[in-house]
N, C-alpha and C positions, 0 to 999 in steps of 0.2 A: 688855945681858944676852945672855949665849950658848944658842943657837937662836933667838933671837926672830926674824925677817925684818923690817928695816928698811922703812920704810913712804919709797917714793921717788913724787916727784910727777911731772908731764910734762917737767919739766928735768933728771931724773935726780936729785935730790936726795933727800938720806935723813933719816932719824931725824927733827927739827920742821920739815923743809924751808925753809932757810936762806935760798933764793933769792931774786930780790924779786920770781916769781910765786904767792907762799903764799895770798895771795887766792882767785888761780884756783882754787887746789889743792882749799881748802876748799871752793868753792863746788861744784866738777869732784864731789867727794866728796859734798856734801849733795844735789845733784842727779841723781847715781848711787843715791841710795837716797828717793829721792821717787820714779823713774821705775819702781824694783822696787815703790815702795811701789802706786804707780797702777797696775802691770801687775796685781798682786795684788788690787787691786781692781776692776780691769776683769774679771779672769777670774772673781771673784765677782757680779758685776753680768753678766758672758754664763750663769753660771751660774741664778743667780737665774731671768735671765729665759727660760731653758731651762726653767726648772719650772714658771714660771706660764704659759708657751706651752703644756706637756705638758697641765697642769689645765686652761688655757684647752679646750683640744680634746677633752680627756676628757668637761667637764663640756658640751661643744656636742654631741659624741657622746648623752652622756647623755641630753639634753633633746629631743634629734631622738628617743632611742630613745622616750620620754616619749611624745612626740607622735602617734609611731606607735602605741606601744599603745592611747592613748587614742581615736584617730580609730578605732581597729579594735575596741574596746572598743564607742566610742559605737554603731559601724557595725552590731554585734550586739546590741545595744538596739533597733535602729529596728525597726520591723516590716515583714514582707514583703506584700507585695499579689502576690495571685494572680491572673492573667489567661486571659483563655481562648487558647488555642493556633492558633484561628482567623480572630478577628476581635476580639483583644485586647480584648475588653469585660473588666470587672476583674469577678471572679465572690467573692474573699473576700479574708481577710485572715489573718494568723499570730496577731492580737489571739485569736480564736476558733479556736485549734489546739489539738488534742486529744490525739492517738498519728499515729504513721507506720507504714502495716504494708510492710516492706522485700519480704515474699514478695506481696502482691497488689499492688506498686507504686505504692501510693496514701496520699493523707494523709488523714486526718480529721478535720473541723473541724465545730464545735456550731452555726454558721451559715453561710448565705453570701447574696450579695447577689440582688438583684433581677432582676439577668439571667440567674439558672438558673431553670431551668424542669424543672417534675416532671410526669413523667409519671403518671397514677394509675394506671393497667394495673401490679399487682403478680404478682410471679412468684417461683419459690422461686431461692435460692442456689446453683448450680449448683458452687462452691469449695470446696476441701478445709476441713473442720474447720467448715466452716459449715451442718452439716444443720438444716432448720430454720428457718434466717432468710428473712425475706420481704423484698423489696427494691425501692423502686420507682427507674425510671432516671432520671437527670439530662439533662437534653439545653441548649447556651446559646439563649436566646431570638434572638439576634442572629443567628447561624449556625448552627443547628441541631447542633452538632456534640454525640456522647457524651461528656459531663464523665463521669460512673462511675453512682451509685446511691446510694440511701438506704436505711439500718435500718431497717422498719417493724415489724417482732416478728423478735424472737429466742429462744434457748436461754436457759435462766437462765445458764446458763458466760459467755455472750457478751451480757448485760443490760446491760456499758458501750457496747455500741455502739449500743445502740438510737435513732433518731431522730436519729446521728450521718450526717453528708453525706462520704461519701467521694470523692474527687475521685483520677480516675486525672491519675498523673503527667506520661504521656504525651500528655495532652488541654490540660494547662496551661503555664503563662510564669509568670514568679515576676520582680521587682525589689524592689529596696529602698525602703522611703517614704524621703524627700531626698535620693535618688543623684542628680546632676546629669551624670552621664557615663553612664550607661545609658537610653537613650532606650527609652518604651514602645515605641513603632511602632519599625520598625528603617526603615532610609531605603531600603530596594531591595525595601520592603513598601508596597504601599498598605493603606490598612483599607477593607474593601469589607466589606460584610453585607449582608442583607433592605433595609432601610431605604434604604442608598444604591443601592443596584439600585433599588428603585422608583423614586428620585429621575430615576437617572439615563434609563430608560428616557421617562419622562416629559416630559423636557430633548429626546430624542430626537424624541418625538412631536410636539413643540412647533415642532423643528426642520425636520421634514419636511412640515407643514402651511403654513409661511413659504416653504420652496422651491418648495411646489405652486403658491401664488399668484405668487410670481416669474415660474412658469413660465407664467401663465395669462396674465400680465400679460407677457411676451412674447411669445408666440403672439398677442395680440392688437396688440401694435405689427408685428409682425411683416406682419399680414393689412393692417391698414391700409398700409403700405407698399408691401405689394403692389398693394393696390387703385390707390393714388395713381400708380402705374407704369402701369398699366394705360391708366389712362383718359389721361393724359399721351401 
C-alpha cells in the first residue's frame, strides 16, 4: 500500500522480512518492546517509591512532632517545687498555687513546707492598694533568709488573700518534679546552712584538740631526747 513504510529488519529486508534472519527480527522486536515495557515500569516503581519515601518522612516528621508536644505537654503537668534561693531547702510546691501578683513580684500559695518559718511580730502593709492588711514575715529556717510575708487580716476587697503565703520571687529557685537535667544544687554551689556550719565547725574543734596532743606528744619525745644527749 502506498505510504505505508515498509518494516526492514537488520539485513535491510522489507515488508515479511524474507531473509533467513526473521528469527532475530522477531525476537530484536519483542525484546524492544519488553525493554520499553520494564523502563515503564521501572519509572513507576522509582515513582512509587518516591511517594512512600515522601510519606515515610512526612509521617517520621509527624511522630517526632507528636512526641514533642507531648513531652512538653506532660512537662506542664508536672508540678514545680519551690526552693529557697539560699540554701535550696524546698519551701512549697505549684500543687498549692494560688494567684501571681506580676506588680509585688511574688506568687502565692495556700501552704508551704516546714522550712519556712514565721515570724509572729506583725506589722501593717506598707504596698500600694494594700491599706490595711496585717502581714507577718517569712524568713527559711535553714538560712535565715526573707522569703516575703503572710496575710493575717485584710480589707474585705483583698479577703482572697488572707492566710495566703506570699513568696517573693527573688528569694526563691523553682525546677520541675522529674527534670533529670536540671540539677537542685547547681555544681559551682555548695549547700551550706546553720546546720552544716555547726557540723563543720565542730569537725574543726575535733581537729585541733588531735593536733594539740600531737604536739604534746612531741615536745615530750622531743625532751626526752634531749635529756638522753645530755647525759650521754
Amino acid at each position: 500500500m502506498a505510504g505505508v513504510r515498509a518494516l526492514r529488519c537488520s539485513g535491510g529486508c522489507a515488508g515479511g522480512c524474507e531473509c533467513g534472519d526473521k528469527g532475530k527480527c522477531s525476537d530484536s522486536s519483542l525484546l524492544g518492546k519488553r525493554l520499553s515495557e520494564d523502563s515503564s515500569r521501572h519509572q513507576l516503581l522509582q515513582k512509587w517509591a518516591s511517594m512512600w519515601s515522601s510519606m515515610s518522612e512526612d509521617a517520621s516528621v509527624a511522630d517526632t512532632e507528636k512526641a514533642r508536644l507531648k513531652e512538653a505537654a506532660a512537662a506542664e503537668e508536672r508540678p514545680l517545687v519551690f526552693l529557697c534561693g539560699g540554701c535550696r531547702r524546698p519551701l512549697g510546691d505549684s500543687l498549692s498555687w494560688v494567684a501571681s501578683q506580676e506588680d509585688a513580684n511574688c506568687i502565692l500559695l495556700r501552704c508551704v513546707s516546714c522550712n519556712v518559718s514565721v515570724d509572729k511580730e506583725q506589722k501593717l502593709s506598707k504596698r500600694e492598694k494594700e491599706n490595711g492588711c496585717i502581714l507577718e514575715t517569712l524568713y527559711c529556717a535553714g538560712c535565715s533568709l526573707n522569703l516575703g510575708y503572710v496575710y493575717r487580716c485584710t480589707p474585705k476587697n483583698l479577703d482572697y488573700k488572707r492566710d495566703l503565703f506570699c513568696l517573693s520571687v527573688e528569694a526563691i529557685e523553682s525546677y520541675v518534679l522529674g527534670s533529670s537535667e536540671k540539677q537542685i544544687v547547681s555544681e559551682d554551689k555548695e549547700l551550706f546552712n546553720l546546720e552544716s556550719r555547726v557540723e563543720i565547725e565542730k569537725s574543726l574543734t575535733q581537729m585541733e584538740d588531735v593536733l594539740k596532743a600531737l604536739q604534746m606528744k612531741l615536745w615530750e619525745a622531743e625532751s626526752k631526747l634531749s635529756f638522753a644527749t645530755c647525759k650521754s
